[in-house]
RODREN-506145 format. One line per field, with one value per atom (N, C-alpha, C, O): x negated, y negated, z negated; residue number from 1; atom name. Coordinates in nm, 3 decimals, always signed. Layout:
! RODREN-506145
x <- [X_...]
y <- [Y_...]
z <- [Z_...]
n <- [NUM_...]
atom <- [CA_...]
END
This chain:
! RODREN-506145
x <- [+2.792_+2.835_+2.725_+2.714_+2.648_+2.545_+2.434_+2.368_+2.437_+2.315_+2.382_+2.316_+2.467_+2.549_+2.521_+2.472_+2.536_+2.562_+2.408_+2.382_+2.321_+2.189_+2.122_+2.024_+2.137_+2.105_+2.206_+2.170_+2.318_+2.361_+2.294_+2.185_+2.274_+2.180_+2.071_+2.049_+2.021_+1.865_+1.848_+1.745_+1.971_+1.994_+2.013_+1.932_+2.139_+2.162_+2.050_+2.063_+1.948_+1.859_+1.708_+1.600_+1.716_+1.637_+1.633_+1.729_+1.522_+1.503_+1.421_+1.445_+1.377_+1.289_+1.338_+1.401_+1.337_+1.382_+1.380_+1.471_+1.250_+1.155_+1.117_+1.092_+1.106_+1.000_+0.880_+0.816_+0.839_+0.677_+0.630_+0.666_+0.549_+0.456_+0.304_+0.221_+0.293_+0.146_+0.031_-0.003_-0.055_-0.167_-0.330_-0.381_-0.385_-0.521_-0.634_-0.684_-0.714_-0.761_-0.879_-0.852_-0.997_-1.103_-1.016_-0.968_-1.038_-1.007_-1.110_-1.183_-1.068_-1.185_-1.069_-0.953_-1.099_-1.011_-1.072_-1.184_-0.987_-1.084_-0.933_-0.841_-0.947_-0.820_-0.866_-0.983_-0.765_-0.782_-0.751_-0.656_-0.864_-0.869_-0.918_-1.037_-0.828_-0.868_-0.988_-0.986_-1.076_-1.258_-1.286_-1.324_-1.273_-1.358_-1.425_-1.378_-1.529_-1.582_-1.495_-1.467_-1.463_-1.387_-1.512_-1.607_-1.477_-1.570_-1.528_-1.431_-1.580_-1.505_-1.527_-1.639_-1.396_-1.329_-1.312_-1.279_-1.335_-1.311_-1.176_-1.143_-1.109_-0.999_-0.968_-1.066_-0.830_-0.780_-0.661_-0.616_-0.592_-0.443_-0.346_-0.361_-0.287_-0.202_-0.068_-0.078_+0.061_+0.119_+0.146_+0.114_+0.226_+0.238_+0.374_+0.435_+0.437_+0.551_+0.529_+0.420_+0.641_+0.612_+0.608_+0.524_+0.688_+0.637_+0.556_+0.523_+0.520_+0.437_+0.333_+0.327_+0.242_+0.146_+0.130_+0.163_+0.057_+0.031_-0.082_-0.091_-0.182_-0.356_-0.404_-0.358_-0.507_-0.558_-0.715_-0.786_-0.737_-0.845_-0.858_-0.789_-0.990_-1.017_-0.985_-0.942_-0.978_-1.003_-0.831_-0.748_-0.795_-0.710_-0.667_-0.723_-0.557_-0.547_-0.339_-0.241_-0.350_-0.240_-0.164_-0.205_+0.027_+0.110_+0.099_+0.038_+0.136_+0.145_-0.002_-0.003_-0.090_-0.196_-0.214_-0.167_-0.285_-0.277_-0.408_-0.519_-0.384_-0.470_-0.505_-0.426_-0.617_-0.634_-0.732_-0.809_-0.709_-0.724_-0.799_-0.744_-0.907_-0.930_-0.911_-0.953_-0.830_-0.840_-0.906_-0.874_-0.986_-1.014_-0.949_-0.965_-0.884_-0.756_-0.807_-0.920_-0.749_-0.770_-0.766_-0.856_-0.665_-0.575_-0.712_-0.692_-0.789_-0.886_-0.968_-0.959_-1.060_-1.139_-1.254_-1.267_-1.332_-1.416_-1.561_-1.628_-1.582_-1.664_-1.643_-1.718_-1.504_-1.474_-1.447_-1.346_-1.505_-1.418_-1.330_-1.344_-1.220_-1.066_-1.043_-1.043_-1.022_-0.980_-0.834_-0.808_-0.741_-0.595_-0.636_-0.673_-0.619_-0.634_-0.518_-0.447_-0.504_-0.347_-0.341_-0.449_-0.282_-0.291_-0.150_-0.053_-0.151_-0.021_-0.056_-0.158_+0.083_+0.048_+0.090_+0.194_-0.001_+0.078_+0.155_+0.178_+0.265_+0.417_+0.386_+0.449_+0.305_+0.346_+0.194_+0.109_+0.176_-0.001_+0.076_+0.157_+0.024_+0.046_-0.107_-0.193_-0.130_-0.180_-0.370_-0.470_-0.359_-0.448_-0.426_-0.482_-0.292_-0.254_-0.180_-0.128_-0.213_-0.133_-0.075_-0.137_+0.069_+0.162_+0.106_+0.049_+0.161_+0.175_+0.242_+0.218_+0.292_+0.411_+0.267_+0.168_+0.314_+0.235_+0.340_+0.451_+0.209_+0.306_+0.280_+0.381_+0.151_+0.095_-0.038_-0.122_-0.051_-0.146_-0.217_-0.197_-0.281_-0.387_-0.460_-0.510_-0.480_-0.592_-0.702_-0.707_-0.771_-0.934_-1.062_-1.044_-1.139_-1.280_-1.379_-1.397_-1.447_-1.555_-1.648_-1.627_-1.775_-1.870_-1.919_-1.873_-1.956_-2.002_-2.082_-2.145_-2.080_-2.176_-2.268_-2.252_-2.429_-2.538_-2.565_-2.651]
y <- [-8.286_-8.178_-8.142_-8.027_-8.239_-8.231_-8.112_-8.032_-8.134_-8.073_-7.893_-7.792_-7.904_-7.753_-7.709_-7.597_-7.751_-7.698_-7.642_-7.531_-7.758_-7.707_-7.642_-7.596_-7.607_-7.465_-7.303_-7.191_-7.367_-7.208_-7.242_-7.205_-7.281_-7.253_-7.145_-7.025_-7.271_-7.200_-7.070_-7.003_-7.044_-6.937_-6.822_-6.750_-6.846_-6.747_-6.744_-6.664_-6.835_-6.830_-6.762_-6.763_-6.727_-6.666_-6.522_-6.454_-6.467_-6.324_-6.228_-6.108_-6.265_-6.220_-6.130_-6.205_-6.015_-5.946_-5.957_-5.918_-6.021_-6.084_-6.225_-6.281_-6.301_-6.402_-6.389_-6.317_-6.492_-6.507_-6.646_-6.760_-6.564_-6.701_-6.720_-6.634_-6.846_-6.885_-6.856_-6.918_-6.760_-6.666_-6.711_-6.646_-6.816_-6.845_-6.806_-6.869_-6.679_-6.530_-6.508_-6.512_-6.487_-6.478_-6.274_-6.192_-6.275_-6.103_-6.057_-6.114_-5.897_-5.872_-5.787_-5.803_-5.711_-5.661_-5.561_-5.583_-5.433_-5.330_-5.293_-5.272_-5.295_-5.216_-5.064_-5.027_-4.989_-4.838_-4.758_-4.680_-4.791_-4.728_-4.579_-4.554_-4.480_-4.341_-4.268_-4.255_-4.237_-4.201_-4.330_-4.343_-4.410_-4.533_-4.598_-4.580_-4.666_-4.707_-4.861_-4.946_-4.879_-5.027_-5.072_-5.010_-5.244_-5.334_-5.441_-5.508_-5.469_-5.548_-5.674_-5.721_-5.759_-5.868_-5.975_-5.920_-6.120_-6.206_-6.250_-6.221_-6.287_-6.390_-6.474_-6.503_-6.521_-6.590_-6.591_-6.630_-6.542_-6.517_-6.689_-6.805_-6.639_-6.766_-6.745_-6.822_-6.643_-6.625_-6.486_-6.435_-6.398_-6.291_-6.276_-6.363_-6.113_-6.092_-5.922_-5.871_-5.869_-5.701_-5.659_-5.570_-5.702_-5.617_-5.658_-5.588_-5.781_-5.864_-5.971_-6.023_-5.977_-6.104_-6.141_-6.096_-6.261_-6.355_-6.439_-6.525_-6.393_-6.411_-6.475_-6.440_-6.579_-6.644_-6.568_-6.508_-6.584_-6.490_-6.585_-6.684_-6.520_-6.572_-6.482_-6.512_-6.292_-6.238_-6.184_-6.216_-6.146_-6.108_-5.969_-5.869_-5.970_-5.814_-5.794_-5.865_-5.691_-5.632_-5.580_-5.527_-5.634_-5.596_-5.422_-5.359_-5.332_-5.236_-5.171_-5.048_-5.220_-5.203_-5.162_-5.238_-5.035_-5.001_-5.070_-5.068_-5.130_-5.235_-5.168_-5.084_-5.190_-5.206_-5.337_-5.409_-5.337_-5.480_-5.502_-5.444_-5.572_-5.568_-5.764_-5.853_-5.762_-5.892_-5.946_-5.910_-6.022_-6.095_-6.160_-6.278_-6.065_-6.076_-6.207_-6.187_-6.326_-6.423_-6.346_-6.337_-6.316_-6.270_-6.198_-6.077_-6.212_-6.107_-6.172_-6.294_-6.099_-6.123_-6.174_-6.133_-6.282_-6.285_-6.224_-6.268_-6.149_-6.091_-5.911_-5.814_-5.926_-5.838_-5.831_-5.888_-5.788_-5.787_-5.655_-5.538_-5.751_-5.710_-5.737_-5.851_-5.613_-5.635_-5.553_-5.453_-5.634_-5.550_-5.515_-5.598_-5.340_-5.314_-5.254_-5.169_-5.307_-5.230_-5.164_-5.107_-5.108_-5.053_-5.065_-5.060_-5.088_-5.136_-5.131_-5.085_-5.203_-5.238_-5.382_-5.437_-5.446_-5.588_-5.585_-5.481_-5.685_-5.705_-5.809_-5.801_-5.909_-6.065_-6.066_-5.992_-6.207_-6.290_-6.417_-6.422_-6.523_-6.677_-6.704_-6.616_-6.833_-6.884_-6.831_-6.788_-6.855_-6.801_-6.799_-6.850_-6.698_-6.594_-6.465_-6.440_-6.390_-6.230_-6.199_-6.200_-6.168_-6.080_-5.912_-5.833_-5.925_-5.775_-5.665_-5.683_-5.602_-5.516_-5.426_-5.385_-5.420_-5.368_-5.201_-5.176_-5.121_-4.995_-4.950_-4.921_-4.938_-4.890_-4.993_-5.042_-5.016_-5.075_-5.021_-4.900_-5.064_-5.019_-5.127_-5.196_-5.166_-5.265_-5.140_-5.031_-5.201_-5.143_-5.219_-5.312_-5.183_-5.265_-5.203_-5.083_-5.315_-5.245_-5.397_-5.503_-5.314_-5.376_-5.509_-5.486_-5.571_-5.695_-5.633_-5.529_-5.698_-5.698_-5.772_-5.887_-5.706_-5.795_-5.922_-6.009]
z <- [-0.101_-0.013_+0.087_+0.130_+0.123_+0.231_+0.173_+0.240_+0.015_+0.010_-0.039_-0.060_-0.042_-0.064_+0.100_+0.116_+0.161_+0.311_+0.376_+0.424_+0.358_+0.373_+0.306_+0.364_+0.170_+0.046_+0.137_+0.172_+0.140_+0.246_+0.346_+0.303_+0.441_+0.582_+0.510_+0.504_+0.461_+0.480_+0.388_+0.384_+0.312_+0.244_+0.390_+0.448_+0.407_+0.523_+0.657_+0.749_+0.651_+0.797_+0.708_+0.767_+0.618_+0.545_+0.563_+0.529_+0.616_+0.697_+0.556_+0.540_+0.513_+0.419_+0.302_+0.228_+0.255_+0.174_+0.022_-0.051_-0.023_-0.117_-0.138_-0.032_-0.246_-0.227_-0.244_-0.320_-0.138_-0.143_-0.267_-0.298_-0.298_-0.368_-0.331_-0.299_-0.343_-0.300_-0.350_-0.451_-0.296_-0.338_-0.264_-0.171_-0.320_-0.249_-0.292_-0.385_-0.230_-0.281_-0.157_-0.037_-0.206_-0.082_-0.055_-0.134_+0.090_+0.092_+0.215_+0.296_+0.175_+0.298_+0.365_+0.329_+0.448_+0.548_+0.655_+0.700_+0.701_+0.842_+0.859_+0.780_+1.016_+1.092_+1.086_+1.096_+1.071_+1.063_+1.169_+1.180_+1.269_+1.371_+1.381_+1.368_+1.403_+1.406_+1.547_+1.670_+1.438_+1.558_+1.607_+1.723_+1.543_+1.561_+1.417_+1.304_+1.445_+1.336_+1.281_+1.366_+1.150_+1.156_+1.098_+1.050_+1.122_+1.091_+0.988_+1.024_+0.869_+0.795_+0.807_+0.831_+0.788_+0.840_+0.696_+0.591_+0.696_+0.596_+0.602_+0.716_+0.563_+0.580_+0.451_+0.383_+0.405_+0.275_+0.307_+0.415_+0.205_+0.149_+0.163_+0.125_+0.210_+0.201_+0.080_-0.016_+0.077_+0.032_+0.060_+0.168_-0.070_-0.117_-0.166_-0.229_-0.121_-0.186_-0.252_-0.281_-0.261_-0.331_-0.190_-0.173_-0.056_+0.044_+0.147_+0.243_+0.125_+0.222_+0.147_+0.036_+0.294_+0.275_+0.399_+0.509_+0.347_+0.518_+0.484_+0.396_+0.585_+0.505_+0.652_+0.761_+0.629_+0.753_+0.796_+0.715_+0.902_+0.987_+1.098_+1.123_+1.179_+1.306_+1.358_+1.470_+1.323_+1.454_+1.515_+1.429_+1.582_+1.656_+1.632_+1.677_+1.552_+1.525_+1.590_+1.567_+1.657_+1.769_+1.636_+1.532_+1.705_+1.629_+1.565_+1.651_+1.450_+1.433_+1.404_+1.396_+1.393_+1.373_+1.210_+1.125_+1.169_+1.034_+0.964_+1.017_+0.842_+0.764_+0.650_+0.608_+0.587_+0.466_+0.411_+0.475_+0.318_+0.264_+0.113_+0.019_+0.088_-0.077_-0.081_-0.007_-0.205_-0.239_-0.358_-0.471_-0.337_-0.443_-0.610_-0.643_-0.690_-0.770_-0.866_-0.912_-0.902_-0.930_-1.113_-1.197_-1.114_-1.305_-1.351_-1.338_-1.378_-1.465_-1.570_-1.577_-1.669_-1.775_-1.654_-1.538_-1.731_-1.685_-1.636_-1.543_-1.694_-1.690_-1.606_-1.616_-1.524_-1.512_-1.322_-1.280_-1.259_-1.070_-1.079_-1.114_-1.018_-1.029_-0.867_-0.818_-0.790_-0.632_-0.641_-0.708_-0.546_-0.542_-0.393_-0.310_-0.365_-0.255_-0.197_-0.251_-0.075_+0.017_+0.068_+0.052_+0.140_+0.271_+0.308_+0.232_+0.490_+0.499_+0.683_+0.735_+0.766_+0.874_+0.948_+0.913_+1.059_+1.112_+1.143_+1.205_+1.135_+1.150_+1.239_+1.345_+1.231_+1.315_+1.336_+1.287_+1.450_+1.427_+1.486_+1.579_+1.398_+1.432_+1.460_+1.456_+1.488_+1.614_+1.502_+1.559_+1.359_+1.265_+1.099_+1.002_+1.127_+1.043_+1.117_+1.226_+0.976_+1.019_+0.892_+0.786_+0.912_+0.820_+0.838_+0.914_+0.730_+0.738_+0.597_+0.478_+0.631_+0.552_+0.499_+0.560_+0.344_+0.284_+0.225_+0.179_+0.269_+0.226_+0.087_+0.022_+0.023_-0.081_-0.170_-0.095_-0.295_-0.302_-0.418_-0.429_-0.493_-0.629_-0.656_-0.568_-0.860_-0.865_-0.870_-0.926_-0.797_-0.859_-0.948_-1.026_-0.929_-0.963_-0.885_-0.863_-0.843_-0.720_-0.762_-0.820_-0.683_-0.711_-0.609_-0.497_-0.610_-0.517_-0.418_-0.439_-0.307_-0.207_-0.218_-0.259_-0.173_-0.213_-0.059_-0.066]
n <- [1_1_1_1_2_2_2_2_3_3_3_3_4_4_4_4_5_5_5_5_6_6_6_6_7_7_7_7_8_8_8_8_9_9_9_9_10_10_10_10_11_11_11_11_12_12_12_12_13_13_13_13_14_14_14_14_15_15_15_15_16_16_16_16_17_17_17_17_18_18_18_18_19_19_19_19_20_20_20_20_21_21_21_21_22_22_22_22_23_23_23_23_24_24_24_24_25_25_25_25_26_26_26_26_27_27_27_27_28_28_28_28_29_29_29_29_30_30_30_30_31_31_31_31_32_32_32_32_33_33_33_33_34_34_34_34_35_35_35_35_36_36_36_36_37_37_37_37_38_38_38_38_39_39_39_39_40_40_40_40_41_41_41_41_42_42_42_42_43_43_43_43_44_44_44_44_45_45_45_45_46_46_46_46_47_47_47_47_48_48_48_48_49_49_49_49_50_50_50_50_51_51_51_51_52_52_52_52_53_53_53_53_54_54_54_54_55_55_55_55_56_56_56_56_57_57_57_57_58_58_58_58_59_59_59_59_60_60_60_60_61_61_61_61_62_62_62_62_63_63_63_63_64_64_64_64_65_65_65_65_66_66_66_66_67_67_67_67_68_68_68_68_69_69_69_69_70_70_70_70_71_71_71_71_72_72_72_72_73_73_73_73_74_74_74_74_75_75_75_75_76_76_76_76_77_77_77_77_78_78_78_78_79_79_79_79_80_80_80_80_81_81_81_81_82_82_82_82_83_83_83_83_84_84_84_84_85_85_85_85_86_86_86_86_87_87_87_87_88_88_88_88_89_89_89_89_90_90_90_90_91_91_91_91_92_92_92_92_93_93_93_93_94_94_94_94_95_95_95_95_96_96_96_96_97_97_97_97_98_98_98_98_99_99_99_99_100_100_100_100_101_101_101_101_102_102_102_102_103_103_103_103_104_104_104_104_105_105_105_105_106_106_106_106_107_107_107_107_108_108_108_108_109_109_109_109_110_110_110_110_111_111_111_111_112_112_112_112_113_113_113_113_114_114_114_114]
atom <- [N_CA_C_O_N_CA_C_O_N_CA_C_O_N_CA_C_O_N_CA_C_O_N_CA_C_O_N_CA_C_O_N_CA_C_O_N_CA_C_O_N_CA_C_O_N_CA_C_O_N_CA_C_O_N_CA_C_O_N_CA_C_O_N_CA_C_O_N_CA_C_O_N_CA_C_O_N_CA_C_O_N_CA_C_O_N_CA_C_O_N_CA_C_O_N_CA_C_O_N_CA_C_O_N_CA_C_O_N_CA_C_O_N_CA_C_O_N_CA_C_O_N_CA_C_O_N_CA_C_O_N_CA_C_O_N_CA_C_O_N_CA_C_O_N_CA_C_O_N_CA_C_O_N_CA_C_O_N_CA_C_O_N_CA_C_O_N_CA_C_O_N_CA_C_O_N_CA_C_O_N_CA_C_O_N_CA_C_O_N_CA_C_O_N_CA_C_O_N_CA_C_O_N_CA_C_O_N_CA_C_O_N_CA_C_O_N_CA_C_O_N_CA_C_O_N_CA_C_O_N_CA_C_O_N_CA_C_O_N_CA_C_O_N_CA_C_O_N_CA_C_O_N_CA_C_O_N_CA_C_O_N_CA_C_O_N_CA_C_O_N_CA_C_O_N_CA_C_O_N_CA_C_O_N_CA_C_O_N_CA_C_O_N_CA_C_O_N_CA_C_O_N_CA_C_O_N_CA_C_O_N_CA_C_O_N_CA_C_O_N_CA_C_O_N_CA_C_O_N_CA_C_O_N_CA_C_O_N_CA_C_O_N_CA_C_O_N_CA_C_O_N_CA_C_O_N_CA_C_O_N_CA_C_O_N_CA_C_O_N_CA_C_O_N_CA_C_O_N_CA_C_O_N_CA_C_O_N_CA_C_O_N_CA_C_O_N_CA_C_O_N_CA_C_O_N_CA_C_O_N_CA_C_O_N_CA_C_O_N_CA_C_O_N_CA_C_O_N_CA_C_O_N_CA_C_O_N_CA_C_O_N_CA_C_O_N_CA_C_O_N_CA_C_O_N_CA_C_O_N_CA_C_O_N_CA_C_O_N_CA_C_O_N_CA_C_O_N_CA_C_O_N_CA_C_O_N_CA_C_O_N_CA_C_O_N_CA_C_O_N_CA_C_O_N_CA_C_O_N_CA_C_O]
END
């Protein structure tokens, strides 16, 4: 019975619309600041859903802030670079991670940086 009771909790204390699964993915990242220049940003994916992710960083990015994002897509031919790119905005920042609600995304292929 104990363990019926704690499967509903954490069922019902469960905020999340989606599941996440665990996604460990080099990414790059620029806030989309309008008449400003953005600067691109490193981080790594922690976990992923269809409307969210939650990727670790050093820098400090303010709730509501509009993102875009290229990730490093693990699933590909080898011989092939495969980036899933988003665009979306921050929802949360923990102490070094940031969520964020993803609105739109696309795989692409893009070329390496030298």
């Amino acid at each position: 019975m104990a363990n019926s009771a704690q499967l509903l909790e954490s069922i019902s204390t469960e905020r999340r619309a989606s599941t996440r699964y665990p996604l460990d993915a080099g990414l790059e990242y620029r806030v989309l600041t309008p008449g400003q220049d953005s600067w691109i940003h490193n981080g790594r994916t922690l976990n992923m859903s269809r409307s969210g992710l939650l990727f670790e960083t050093e820098e400090s990015l303010d709730s509501g802030s509009p993102i875009e994002l290229w990730i490093d897509w693990p699933a590909r031919p080898p011989d092939v670079e495969r980036w899933l790119r988003i665009w979306g905005w921050v929802v949360r920042r923990g102490e070094r991670s940031v969520a964020i609600a993803i609105r739109q995304y696309s795989f692409e292929q893009r070329r390496k940086r030298s």
